[in-house]
Each structure stands twice: as C-alpha cells, then as structure tokens.
C-alpha positions as CSV (number, residue, x, y, z in Angstrom):
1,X,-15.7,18.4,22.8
2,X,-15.8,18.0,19.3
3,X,-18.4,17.1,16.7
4,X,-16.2,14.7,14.2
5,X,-17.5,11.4,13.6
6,X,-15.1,8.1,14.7
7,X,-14.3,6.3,11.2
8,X,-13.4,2.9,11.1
9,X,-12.3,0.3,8.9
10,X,-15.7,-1.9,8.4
11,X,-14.3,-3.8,5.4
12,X,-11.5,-5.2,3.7
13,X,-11.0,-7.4,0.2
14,X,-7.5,-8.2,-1.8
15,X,-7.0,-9.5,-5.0
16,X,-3.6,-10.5,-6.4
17,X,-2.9,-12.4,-9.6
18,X,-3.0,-16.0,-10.3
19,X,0.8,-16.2,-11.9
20,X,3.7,-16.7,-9.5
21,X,7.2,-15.7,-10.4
22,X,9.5,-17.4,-8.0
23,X,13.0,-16.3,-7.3
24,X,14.0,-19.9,-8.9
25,X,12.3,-18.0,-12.0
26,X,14.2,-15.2,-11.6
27,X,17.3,-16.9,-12.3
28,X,16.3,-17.3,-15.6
29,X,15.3,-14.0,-16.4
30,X,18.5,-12.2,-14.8
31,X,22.1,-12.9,-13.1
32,X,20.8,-13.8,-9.6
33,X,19.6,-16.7,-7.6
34,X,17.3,-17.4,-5.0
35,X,20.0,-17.3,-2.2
36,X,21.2,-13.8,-2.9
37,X,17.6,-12.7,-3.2
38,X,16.5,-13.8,-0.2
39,X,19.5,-13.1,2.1
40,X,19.0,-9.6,1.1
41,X,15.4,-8.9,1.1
42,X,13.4,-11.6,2.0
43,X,11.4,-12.6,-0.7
44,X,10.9,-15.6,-2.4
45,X,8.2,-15.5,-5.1
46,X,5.6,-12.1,-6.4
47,X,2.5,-12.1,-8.8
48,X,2.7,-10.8,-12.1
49,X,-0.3,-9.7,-14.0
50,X,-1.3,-11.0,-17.7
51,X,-0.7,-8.4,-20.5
52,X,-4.3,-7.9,-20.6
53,X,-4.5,-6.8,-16.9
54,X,-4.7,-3.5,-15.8
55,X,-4.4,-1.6,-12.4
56,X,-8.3,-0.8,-12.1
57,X,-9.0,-4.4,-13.3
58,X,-7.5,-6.0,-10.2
59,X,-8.3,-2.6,-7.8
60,X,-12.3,-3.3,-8.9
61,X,-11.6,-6.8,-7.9
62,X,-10.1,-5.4,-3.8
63,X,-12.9,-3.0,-4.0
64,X,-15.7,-5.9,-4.7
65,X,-14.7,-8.1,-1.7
66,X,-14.2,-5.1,0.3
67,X,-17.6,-4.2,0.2
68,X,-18.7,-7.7,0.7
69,X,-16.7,-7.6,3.6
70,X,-18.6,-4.4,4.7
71,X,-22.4,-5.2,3.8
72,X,-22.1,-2.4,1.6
73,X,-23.7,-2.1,-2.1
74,X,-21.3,0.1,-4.8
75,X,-24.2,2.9,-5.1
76,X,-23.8,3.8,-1.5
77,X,-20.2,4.5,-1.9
78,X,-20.1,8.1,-1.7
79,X,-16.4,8.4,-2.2
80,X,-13.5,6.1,-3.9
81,X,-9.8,7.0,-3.6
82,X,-7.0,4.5,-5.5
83,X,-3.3,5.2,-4.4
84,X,-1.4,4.1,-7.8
85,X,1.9,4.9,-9.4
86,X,0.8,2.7,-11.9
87,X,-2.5,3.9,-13.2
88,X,-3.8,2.4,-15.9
89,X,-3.4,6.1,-18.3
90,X,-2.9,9.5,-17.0
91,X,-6.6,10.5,-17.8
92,X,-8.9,9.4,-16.7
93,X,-7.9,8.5,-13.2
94,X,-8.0,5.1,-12.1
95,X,-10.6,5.8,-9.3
96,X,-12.8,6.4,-12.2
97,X,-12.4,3.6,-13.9
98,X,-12.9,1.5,-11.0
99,X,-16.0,3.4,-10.2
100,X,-17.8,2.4,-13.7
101,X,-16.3,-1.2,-13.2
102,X,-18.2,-1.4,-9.8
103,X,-21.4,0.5,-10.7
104,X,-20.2,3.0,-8.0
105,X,-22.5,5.7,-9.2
106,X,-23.0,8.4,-6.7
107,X,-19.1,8.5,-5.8
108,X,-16.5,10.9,-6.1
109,X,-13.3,9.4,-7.3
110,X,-9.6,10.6,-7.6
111,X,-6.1,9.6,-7.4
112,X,-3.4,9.6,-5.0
113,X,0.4,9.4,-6.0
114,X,3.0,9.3,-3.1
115,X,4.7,5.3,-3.8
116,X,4.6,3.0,-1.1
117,X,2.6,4.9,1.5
118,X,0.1,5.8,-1.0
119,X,-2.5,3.6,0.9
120,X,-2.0,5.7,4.6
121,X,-2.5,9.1,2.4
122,X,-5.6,7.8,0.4
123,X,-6.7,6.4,3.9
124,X,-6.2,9.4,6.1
125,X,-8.0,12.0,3.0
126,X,-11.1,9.5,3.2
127,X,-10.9,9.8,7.0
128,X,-11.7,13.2,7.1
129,X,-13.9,13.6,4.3
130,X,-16.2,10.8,6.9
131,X,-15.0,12.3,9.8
132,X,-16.7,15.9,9.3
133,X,-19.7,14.4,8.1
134,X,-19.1,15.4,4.5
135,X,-19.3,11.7,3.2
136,X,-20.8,8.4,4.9
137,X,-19.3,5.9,3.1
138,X,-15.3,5.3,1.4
139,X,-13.5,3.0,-0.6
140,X,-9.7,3.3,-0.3
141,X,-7.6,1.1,-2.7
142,X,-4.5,0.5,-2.9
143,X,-3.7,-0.9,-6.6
144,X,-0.2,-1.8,-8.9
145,X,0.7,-3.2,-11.8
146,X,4.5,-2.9,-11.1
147,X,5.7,-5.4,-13.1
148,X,4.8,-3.4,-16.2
149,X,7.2,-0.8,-15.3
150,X,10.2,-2.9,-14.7
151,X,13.6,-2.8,-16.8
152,X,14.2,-6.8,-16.5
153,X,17.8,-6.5,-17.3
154,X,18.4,-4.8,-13.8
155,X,18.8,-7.5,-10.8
156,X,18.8,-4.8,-8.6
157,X,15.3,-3.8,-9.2
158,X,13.4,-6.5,-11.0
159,X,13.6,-8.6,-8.2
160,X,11.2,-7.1,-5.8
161,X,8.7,-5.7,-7.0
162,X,4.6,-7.6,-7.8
163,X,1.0,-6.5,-8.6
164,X,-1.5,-7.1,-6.5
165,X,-4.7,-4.7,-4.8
166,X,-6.5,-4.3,-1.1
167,X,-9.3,-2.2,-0.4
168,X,-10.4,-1.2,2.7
169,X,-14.3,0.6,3.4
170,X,-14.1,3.2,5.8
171,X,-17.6,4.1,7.4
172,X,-18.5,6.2,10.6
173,X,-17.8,4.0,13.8
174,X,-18.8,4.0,17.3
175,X,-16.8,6.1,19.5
176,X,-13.3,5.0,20.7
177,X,-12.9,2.7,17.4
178,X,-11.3,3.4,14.6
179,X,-9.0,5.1,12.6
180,X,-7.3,6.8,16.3
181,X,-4.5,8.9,14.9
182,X,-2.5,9.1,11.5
183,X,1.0,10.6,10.9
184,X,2.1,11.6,7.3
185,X,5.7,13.2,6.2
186,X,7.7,14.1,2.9
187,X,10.8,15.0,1.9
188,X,11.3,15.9,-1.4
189,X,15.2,16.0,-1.2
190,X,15.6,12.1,-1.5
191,X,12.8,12.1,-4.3
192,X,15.4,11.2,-6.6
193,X,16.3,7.7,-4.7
194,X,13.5,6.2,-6.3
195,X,12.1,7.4,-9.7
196,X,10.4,6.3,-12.8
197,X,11.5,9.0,-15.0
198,X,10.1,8.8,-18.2
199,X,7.1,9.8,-19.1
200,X,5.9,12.6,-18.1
201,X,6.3,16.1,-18.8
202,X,9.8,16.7,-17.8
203,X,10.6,13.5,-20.3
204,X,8.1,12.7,-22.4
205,X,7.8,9.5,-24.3
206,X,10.0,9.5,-27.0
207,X,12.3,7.0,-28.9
208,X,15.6,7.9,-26.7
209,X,13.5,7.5,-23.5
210,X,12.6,3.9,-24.9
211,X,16.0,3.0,-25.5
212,X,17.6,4.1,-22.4
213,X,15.0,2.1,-20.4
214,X,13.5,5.5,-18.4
215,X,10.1,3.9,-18.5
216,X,10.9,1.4,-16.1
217,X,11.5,1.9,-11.7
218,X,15.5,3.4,-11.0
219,X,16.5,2.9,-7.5
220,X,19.1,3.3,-5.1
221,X,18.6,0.6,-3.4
222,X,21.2,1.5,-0.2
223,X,19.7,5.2,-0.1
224,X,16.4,3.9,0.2
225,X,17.2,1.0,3.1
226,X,19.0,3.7,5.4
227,X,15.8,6.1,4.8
228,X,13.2,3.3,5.6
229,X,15.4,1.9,8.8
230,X,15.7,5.0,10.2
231,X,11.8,6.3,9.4
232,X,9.7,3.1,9.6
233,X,9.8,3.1,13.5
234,X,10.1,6.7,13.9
235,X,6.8,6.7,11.6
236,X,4.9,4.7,14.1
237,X,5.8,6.1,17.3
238,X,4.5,9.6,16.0
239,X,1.2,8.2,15.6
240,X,1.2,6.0,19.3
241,X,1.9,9.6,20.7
242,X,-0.6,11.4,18.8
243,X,-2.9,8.7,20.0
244,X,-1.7,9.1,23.5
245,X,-0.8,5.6,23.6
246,X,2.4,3.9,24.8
247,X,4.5,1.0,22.7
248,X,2.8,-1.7,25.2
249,X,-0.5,-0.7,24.2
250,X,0.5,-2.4,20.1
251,X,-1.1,-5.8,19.2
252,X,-0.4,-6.0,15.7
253,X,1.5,-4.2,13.3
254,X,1.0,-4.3,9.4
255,X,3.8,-2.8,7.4
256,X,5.2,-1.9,4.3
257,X,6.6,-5.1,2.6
258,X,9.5,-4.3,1.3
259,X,12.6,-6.1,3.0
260,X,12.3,-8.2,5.9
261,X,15.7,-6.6,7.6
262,X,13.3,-3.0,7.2
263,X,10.8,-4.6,9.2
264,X,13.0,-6.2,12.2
265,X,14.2,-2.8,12.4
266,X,10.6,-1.4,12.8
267,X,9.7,-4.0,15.4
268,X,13.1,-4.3,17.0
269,X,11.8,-0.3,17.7
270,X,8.8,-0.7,18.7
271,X,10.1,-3.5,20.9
272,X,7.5,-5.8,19.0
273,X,7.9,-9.8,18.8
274,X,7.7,-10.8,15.3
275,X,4.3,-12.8,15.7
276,X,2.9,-9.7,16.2
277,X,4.0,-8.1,12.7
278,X,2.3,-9.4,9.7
279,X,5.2,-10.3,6.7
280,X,4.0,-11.5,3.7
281,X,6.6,-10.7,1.4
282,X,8.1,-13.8,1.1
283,X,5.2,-14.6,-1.1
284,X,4.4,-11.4,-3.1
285,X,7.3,-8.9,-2.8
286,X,7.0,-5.6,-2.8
287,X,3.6,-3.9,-4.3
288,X,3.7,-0.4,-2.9
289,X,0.6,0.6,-2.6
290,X,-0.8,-2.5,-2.6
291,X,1.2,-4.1,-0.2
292,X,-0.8,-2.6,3.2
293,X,-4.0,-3.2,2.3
294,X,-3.2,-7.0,1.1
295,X,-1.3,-7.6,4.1
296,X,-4.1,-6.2,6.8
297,X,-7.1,-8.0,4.7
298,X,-4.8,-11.6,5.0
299,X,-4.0,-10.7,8.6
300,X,-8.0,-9.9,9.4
301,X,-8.9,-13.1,7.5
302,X,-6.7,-15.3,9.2
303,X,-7.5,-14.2,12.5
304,X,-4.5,-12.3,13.6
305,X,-6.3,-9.4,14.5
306,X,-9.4,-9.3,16.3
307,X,-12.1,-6.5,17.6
308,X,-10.5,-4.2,20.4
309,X,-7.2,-4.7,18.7
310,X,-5.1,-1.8,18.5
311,X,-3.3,-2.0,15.0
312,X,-1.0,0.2,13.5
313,X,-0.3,0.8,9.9
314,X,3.1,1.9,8.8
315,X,4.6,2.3,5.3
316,X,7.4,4.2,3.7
317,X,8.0,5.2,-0.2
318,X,9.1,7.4,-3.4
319,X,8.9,10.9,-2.9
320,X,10.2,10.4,-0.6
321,X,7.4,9.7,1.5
322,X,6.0,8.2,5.3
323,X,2.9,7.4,6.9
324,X,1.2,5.3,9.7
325,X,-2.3,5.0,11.6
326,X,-3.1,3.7,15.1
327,X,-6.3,1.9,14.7
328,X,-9.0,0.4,17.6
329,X,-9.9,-2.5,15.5
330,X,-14.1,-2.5,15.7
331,X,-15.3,-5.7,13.8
C-alpha cells in the first residue's frame, strides 16, 4: 500500500483564435489546393493568431476557462506548467507570464519543450508533484503560436500547422479516478526529422539565418509519418498495460491531430471504431501542444466523454518524442 494521492483532471478550458485560414486560402498563399491537402492529411482549415497575439495571451485565456471549469480561483494554483515550442521569448518562461496574466500568485511556473507530446510530459510532471502531496492544485497548458514560425513558401509545411491553447487543472481525486497510468519515450536519433533550427545557440539569429528561412519549422514529412504510424498505437498499449487494463476496457481516445491516416492507424490498433476517437483536425490542423488539450476540452463539452470513462491520451512529436495516459474520467 502506498501513500500517493489519485490526481485527476477536475477541469478543462481551450481557446483558439478567431481567424480561419481554409485550405481554399491556402491556395493563394502557396502551389496547392484543397484536394491534395486533404487527401493527404486531413485537414481543411486552422486558426491563425493576429500579429499582436502571443503564446501566453491565448494559454492565459485555456487556463481562465480551465479553472472555471474546475471551481478553482488563480491564487490557489500552487503550480502552472505550459508545454510550448513557441514561447513567447526565451526568458522569461511562458508559465510565467501566464501566471502574472492570471493573478496566479502562489504558483510555481516553468516550461516544458518536447513538440507535440509536450502536453502528456507537462501533464505527467504535474501528476506527481500532486501525487506525493507536494502540491494540491496544477494548471497544465498546452499553448502555440505556430503560425509565426512557418516558412510560407514551403507547401509541405505551411499547410498543417495552427495556434490555438487547452488547459487542463489537475487536483487530488478520489481513489480509482484519475490520471491511471502514463507512458513517456524519446529518441533523440530522429530529432533531426523535425527542427526549427535557427535561433538558438548552435545558430544564433543572424542575417544568413534570416535569409535561408532557419527561423521557420523543417520537416520530413515521410520520416515523421512512418515514426508516428508505427508509435502512436504502440504509445497507447504501454500505458493500457501499465494500467493493467485490456484494449476492450477504451471508451474514448484523444489524439495527436496531426493526419487523419496517423490516427486510423492508432485506432485500427487499438481495434477502436472511429466514433470513439476524437478528430478535430479538419478544423484546426495540427497545434502540437495545443492540439490534446483542445481536443479533450471539445470532446468533454460535447458530451463524448462522461464520468467512469476510461480515456486515453496519446500524442507523438519533435525530439523525437511519445507519450500517452490512461485516465478514469471522474467529473
């Protein structure tokens, strides 16, 4: 027997915004058309955020409703973490500029950097900080501003990426709900599939790093799909078995949004119907981070999943980098 706390998810808020670039858009901007998008990847339209809009403006915004959500004011949040690859500077972190936006004044507040599955990591470190009693009360946000980093000459990568935020509160829960098990994995061979090179201190700003376009996302795109086929699934089945729970047991899943073909795989392996997997990226592309915590708040909201639900989380990204969590759904 031992003495950890159960920690659940007791609230959840997303922002995303209000400007909608649709594929038909797209076509416009760069050689491609709605068709060829998506056939390939499923999306139709993303948000883009204004010139004046930052990461931590639209992560404060998550965190706000979150905490709605929860019954929870911002000066009993005792810890914030914000999962980013776009943060608003390198110092200071985002998490503390969301905290001063919030008036979170008695939390802790960092960073976490690992892409697409920055939202499970940032989720799973708040977990235990609650789960050994160290902490009450966390806000996990995942928050990007992705379409400030884009090179908009390259089809292959302008096309799927938004902005957007979620938060999620996590709070000790009564026992047998909650976060049940996580799974998180690296491998920092393939780290070069998906980059954003310039910037820091290997390349530092500089006119040459301007004009080849290495502030912006560089991706290979078929090195990436084969990775996230083959670990998506994989992912989520090492969590079911660390939960000691079988595939049947799964009433909802909530993945990465990244490519539709990605996420038939995943539920074609977990031998999952696709009502029972939440896709939203028709609507708002891929927003790494972002994209989990969006998705489970819209799936909550709507109804899809309900208390006693077991719901599990499961993401892939840069790095390159996995997660997932098996979750008892308590509200």
């Amino acid at each position: 027997m031992n003495n950890f706390f159960a920690v659940g998810i007791t609230g959840t808020g997303s922002y995303l915004p209000d400007k909608i670039l649709t594929n038909h858009d797209m076509e416009k901007i760069v050689e491609t058309s709605d068709e060829w998008i998506r056939t390939r990847t499923g999306i139709g339209a993303r948000r883009v955020a204004d010139e004046k809009t930052a990461a931590s403006d639209i992560a404060s915004e998550a965190a706000e409703r979150a905490m709605e959500d929860a019954g929870i004011k911002a000066e009993d949040i005792d810890l914030i973490i914000v999962a980013t690859i776009t943060p608003d500077m390198p110092i200071p972190s985002t998490a503390c500029i969301v905290q001063k936006n919030i008036g979170a004044v008695n939390a802790a507040a960092f960073d976490v950097s690992a892409a697409c599955t920055g939202f499970i990591y940032a989720m799973t470190i708040g977990e235990q900080f609650i789960k050994t009693g160290f902490y009450k009360n966390a806000l996990i946000i995942g928050t990007e501003t992705l379409t400030k980093f884009l090179d908009w000459q390259d089809r292959n990568t302008c096309v799927l990426f938004g902005d957007g935020a979620g938060a999620v509160v996590l709070q000790r829960t009564e026992e047998g709900f909650g976060i049940l098990s996580s799974y998180l994995g690296a491998d920092g061979k393939g780290g070069e599939s998906l980059t954003l090179p310039g910037g820091g201190s290997r390349m530092p700003a500089t006119y040459e790093t301007i004009d080849q376009r290495l502030h912006c996302i560089k991706m290979d795109g078929s090195d990436v799909f084969k990775f996230a086929v083959r670990v998506m699934g994989a992912a989520a089945l090492k969590a079911l078995e660390k939960s000691n729970l079988e595939i049947e047991e799964i009433d909802f899943l909530v993945p990465h949004q990244a490519n539709i073909r990605i996420i038939e795989a995943a539920a074609k392996r977990l031998k999952l119907p696709m009502e029972k997997v939440y896709v939203n990226l028709d609507q708002y592309g891929n927003m790494s981070a972002a994209s989990v915590p969006v998705a489970l708040d819209e799936a909550v909201k709507k109804g899809h999943i309900k208390k006693g639900d077991t719901v599990v989380l499961v993401a892939f990204g840069g790095g390159l980098t996995w997660g997932s969590s098996v979750i008892k759904w308590i509200k």
